[in-house]
N, C-alpha and C positions, 0 to 999 in steps of 0.2 A: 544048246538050244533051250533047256530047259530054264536058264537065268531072265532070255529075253522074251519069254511066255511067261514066267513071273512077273516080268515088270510090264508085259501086256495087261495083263490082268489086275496087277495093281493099280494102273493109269483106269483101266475103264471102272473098279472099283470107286476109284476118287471121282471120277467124273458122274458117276450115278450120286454120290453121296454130295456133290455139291451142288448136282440138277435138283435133287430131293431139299437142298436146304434154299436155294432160290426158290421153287415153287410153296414151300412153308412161309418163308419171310412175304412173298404175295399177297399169301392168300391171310395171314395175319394183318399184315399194312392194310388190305382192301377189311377187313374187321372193325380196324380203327378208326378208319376212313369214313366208315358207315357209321358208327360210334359219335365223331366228332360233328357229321352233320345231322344226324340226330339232336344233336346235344343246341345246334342253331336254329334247327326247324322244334324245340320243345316239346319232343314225342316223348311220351310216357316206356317208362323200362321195356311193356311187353314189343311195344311198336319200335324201343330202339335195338331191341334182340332182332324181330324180324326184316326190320330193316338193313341191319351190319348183316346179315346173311343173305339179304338184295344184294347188296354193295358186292358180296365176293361171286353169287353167282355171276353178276353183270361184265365179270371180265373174261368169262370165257364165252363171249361175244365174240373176240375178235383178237387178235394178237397185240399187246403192248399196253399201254396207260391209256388210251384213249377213249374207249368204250366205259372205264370206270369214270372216267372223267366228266365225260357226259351226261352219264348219268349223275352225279352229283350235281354238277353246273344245271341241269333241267330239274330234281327234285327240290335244290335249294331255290331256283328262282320262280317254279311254281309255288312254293312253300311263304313265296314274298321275302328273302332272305337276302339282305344287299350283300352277292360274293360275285367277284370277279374271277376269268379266268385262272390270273396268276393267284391268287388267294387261293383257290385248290389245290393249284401244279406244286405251291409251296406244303399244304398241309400235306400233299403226296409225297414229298420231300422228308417233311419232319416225320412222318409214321413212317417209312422206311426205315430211319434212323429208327426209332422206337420200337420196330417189329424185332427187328437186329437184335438189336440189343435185347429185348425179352424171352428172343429164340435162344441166345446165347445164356443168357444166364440160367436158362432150363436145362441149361446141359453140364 
């Protein structure tokens, strides 16, 4: 009994550590996220710190990409910023990739 309580415990082991590494990769992509439309709406350093720190609050709105989503597509088109949907859905794409990979190499 004692093998297959080991390997209980190993499964839930992994399962916390890869929930902890999707909730990282998140909330770094929603960072960059904030970062990148900063960088279109031409906010100064302090306002694009505060703002990348919008961005990640803004997802725990609601569950999935859609509430960060929104919030970009309405800061950038108040901001007068020509982006379209998929021009986000895609930058939420590539920071994915980029979170990934920057969480990994920290390790």
């Amino acid at each position: 009994m004692t093998t297959f309580d080991d390997r209980e415990r190993a499964f839930e082991a992994k399962y916390a550590r890869d929930e902890e590494m999707a909730f990282r990769v998140t909330a770094r992509r929603n960072r960059l996220l904030g970062q990148w439309a900063a960088a279109k709406m031409a906010l100064t350093a302090e306002e694009t710190d505060a703002y990348a720190k919008a961005v990640v609050q803004a997802d725990f709105e609601e569950s999935g990409d859609e509430d960060v989503i929104r919030k970009l597509l309405g800061d950038l088109t108040a901001a007068g910023v020509e982006v379209d949907d998929a021009a986000v859905r895609a930058a939420v794409e590539e920071m994915t990739v980029e979170a990934r990979r920057q969480l990994m190499e920290a390790q």
